[in-house]
C-alpha positions as CSV (number, residue, x, y, z in Angstrom):
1,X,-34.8,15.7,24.2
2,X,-30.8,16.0,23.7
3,X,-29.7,13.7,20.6
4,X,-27.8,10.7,22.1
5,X,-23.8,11.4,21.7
6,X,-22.2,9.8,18.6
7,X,-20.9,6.6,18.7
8,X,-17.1,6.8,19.5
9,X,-15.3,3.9,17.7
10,X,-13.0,1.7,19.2
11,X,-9.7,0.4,18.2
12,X,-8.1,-2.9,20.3
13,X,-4.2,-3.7,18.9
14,X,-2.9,-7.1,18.8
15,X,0.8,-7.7,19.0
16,X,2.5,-11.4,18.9
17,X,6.0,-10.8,20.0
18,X,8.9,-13.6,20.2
19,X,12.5,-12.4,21.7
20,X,11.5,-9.1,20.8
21,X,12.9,-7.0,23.1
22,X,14.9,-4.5,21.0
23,X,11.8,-3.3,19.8
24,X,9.4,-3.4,22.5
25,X,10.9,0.6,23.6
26,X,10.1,2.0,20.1
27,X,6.9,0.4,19.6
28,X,5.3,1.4,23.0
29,X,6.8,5.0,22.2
30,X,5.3,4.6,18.8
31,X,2.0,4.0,20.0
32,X,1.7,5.7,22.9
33,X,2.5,9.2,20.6
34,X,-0.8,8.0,18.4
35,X,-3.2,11.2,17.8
36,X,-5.9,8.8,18.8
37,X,-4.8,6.5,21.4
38,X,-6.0,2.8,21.6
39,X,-8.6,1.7,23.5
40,X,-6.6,-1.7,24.4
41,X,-3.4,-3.2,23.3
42,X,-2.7,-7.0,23.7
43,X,0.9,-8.2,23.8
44,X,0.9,-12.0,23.4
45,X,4.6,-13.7,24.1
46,X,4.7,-16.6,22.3
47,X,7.5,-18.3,24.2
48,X,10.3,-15.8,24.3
49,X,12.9,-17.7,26.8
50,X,13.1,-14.3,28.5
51,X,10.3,-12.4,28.5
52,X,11.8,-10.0,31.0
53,X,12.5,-7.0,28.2
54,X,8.0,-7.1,29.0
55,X,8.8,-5.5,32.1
56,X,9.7,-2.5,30.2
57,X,6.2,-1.9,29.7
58,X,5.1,-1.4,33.2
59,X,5.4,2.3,32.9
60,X,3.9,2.8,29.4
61,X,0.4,4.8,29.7
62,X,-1.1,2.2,27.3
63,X,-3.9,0.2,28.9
64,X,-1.9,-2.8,28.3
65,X,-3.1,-6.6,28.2
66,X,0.0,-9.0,28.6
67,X,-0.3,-12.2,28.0
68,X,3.0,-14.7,28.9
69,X,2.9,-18.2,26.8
70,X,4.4,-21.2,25.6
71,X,5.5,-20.8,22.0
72,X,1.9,-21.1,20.8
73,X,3.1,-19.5,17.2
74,X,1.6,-16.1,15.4
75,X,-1.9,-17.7,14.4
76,X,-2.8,-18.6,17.7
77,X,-1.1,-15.7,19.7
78,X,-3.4,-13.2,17.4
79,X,-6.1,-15.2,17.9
80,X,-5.9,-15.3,22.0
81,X,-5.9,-11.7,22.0
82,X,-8.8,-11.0,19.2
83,X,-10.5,-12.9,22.2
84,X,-10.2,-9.9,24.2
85,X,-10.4,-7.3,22.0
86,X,-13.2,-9.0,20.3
87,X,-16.0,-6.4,20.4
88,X,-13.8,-3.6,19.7
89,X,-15.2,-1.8,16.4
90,X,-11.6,-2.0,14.8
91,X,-8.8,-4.5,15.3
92,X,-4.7,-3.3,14.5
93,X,-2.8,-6.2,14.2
94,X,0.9,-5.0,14.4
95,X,4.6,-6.6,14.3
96,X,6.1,-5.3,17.7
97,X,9.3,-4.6,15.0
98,X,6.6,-2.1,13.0
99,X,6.3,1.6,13.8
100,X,3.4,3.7,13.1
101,X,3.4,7.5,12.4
102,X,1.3,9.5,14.9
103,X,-1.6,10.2,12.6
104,X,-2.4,6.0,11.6
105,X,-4.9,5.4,13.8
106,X,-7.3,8.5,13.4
107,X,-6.8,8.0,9.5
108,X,-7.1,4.5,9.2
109,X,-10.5,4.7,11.5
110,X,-11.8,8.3,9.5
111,X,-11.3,6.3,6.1
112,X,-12.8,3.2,7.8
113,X,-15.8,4.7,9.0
114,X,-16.5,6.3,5.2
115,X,-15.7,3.7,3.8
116,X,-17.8,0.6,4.9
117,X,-16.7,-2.0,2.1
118,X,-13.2,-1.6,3.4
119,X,-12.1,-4.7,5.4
120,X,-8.4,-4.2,5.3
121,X,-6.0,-1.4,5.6
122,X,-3.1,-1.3,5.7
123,X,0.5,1.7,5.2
124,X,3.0,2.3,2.9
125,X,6.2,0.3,5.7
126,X,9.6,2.0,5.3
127,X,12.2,-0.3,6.2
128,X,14.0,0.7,9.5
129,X,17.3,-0.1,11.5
130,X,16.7,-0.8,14.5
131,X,20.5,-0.5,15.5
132,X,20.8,2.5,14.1
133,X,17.2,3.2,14.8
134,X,17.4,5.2,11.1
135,X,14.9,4.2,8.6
136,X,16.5,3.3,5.3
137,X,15.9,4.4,1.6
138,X,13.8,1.3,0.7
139,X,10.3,0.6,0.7
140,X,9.3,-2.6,3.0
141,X,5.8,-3.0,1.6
142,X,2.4,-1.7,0.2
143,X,0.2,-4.4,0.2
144,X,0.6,-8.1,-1.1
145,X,0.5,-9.1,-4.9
146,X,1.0,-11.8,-7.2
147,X,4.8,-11.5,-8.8
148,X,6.5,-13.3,-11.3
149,X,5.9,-17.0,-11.4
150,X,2.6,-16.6,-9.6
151,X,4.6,-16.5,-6.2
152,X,2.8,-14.0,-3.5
153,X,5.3,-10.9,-2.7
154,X,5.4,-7.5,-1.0
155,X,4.8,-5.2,-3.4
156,X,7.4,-2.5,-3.9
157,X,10.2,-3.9,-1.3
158,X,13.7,-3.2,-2.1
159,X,12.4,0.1,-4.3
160,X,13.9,3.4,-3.3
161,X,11.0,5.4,-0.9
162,X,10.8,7.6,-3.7
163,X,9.0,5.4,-5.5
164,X,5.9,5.8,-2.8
165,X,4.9,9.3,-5.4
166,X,3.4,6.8,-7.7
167,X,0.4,6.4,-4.8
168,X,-1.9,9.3,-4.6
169,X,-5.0,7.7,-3.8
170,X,-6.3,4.8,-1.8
171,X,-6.0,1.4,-3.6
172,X,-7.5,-2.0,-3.8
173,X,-5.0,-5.1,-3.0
174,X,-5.2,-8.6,-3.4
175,X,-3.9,-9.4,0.2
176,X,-2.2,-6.8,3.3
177,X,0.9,-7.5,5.3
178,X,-0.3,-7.9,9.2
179,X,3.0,-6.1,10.1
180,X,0.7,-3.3,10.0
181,X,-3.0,-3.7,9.0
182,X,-6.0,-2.4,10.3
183,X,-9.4,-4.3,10.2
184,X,-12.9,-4.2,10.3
185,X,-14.7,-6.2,13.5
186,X,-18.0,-7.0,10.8
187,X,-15.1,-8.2,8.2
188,X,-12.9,-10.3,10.7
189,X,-16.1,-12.0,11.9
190,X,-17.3,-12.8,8.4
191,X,-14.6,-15.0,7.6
192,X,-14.1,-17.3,10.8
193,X,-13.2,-20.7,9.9
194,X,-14.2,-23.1,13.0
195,X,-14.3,-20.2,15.0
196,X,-10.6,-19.6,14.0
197,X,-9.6,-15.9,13.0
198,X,-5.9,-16.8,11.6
199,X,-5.7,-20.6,10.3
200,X,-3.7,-21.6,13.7
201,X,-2.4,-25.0,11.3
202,X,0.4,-22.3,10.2
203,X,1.5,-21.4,13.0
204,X,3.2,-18.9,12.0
205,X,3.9,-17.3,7.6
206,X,1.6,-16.8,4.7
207,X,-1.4,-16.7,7.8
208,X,-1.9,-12.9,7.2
209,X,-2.2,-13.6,3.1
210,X,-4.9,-16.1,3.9
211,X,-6.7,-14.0,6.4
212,X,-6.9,-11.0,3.5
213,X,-8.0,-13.7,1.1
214,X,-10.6,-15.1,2.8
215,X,-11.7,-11.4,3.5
216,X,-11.4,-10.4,0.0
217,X,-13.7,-13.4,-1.0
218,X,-16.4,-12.6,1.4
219,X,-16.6,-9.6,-0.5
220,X,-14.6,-7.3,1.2
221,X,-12.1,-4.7,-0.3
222,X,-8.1,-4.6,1.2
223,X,-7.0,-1.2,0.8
224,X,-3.1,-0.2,0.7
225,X,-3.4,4.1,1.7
226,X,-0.7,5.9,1.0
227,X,-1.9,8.7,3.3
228,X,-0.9,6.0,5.8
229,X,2.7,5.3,7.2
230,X,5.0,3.8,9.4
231,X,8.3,1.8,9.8
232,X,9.3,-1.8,9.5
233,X,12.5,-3.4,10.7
234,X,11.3,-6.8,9.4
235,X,13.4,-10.4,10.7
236,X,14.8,-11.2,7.2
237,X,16.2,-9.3,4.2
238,X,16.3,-12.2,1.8
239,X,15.6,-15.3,1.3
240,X,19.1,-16.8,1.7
241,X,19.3,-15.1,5.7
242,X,15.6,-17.4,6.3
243,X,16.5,-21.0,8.3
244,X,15.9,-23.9,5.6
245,X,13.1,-24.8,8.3
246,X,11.9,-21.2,8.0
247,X,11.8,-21.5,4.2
248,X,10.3,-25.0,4.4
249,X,7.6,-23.7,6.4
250,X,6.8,-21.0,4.5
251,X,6.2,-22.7,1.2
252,X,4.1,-25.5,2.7
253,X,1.6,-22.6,4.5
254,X,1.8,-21.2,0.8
255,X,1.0,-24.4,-1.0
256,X,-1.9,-24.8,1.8
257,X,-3.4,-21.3,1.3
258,X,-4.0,-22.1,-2.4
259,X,-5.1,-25.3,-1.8
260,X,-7.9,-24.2,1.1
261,X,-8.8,-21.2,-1.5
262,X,-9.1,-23.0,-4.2
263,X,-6.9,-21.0,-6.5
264,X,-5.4,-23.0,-9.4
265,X,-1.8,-21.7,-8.3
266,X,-2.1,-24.9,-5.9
267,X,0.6,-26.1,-8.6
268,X,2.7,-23.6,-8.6
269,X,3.1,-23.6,-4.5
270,X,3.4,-27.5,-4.7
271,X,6.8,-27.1,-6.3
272,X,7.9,-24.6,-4.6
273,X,7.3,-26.6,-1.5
274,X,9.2,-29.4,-3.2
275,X,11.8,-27.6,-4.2
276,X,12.6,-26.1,-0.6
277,X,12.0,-29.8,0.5
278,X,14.0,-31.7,-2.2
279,X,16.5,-29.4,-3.0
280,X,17.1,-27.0,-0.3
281,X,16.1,-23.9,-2.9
């Protein structure tokens, strides 16, 4: 009797996109030049006034899932399409301003699959100019870390890329930017908080840090690979280009996270809070 053919696994990407259309050309070429291609993709507008540049994707060979909403924020527009992509073996959430080499998919699944503890994965992001469309000396992230202070930051960005030689091998991180991060359908369903994926009260910043933390303390491992690339345009540069209602938004989802994770940092993200609150910092 023949052997039954080897399980094929299957990858489902989830992309929340918001005025986005400068992007959308580079991230369907992106993808659609992936070794391995995806068995689904899920584009979720989250209330883009125009969501027109969408059109765009018509002739993409991507078996494409579009969803068209209100502004429902990042939490909730990942969530809606997890719902679809739900049984999928792997999930890639991606930033439709994040660009993948062509090898990310059929690296990040070969290490997945030999590598069962791995819940999380996620590149080494170059930033890129999207004007320009030239990516730029300077590393956007490998993974998320505690800095100075205790505050949560992207580890590496604003280093040269040559400081990328330092990673040879694959290594553990605390938490994984979603801009690019692939994960584990056994993980992601392990750590469902009232049948919530992302925590949709934060609508939007700091809801990928929680999602890795939660992950990391059901036991999981988050993984930055090296061996893994891709580009990053990112909204902001710096703090002082983020709205004071972007920035106020951000340190409350901060101060939450610690507080729902119980880490004794709670303190640390309660001032910061207060200090974006009280004194516009």
């Amino acid at each position: 009797m023949p052997a039954a053919p080897a399980h094929v696994p299957t990858v489902g990407v989830i992309t929340v996109t918001h005025n986005s259309g400068r992007f959308l050309d580079t991230y369907l070429r992106a993808l659609e030049a992936q070794t391995t291609q995806p068995d689904r993709v899920v584009i979720v507008d989250s209330g883009s006034p125009d969501s027109s540049f969408l059109d765009q994707a018509d002739s993409s060979s991507l078996p494409l899932d579009i969803l068209r909403l209100q502004n429902v924020g990042f939490s909730k527009g990942n969530n809606l399409g997890w719902e679809r992509i739900r049984a999928f073996d792997y999930v890639l959430f991606l930033n439709p301003d994040a660009f993948l080499a062509p090898d990310f998919i059929a690296r990040a699944v070969a290490y997945m699959q030999a590598n069962p503890k791995v819940g999380l994965v996620t590149p080494s992001l170059i930033r890129y100019d999207i004007a320009t469309k030239t990516p730029l000396d300077m590393v956007d992230s490998t993974g998320v870390v505690r800095g100075r202070y205790g505050l949560i930051v992207e580890r590496d960005q604003g280093l040269p890329v040559a400081a990328l030689s330092k990673y040879t091998e694959p290594n553990v991180v605390p938490w994984v930017c979603a801009a690019a991060a692939l994960g584990r359908r056994e993980a992601l369903e392990s750590v469902l908080e009232n049948g919530e994926l992302f925590d949709e009260s934060f609508f939007m910043y700091k809801e990928d840090t929680d999602l890795a933390w939660r992950i990391r303390r059901a036991g999981w491992l988050n993984i930055h690979h090296p061996a893994l690339t891709g580009l990053h345009c990112r909204g902001w540069q710096s703090r002082k280009q983020m709205s004071r209602t972007v920035r106020l938004r951000a340190a409350r989802n901060e101060a939450s996270m610690y507080a729902k994770n119980h880490s004794p940092y709670v303190l640390i993200g309660t001032l910061k809070y207060l200090s974006v609150l009280l004194f516009d910092l």
